[in-house]
N, C-alpha and C positions, 0 to 999 in steps of 0.2 A: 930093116924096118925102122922106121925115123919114128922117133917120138918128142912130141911135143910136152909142154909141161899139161895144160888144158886135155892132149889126146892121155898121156899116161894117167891122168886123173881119173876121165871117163873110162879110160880102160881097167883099172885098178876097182873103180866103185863099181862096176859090171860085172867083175868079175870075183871081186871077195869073197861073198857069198859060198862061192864053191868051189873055189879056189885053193886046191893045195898051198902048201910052205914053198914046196918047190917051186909050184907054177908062178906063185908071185917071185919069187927070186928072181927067176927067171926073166919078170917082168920089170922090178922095179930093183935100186942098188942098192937094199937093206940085207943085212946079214941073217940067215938063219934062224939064229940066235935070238930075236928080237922076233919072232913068233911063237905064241900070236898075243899079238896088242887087241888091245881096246881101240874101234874108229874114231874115238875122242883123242889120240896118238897123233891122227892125219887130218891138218890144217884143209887139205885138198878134199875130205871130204865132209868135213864141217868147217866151210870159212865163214 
């Protein structure tokens, strides 16, 4: 699956919501550990 910066973006803000730790890992290349942030954390989904 290729991902774009723009597509991982929309896919990420689609899917937080309901989103396990895992699933985002899975999605994006943040650590574990750094769950779970505040979406003020991610530029991509308030630029």
């Amino acid at each position: 699956m290729k991902h774009s910066g723009d597509n991982l973006g929309n896919k990420f803000q689609a899917l937080y919501p309901n989103a396990s730790p895992g699933g985002l890992r899975d999605l994006l290349p943040i650590p574990n550990s750094q769950f779970p942030i505040p979406n003020s954390q991610f530029p991509i989904l308030n630029p």
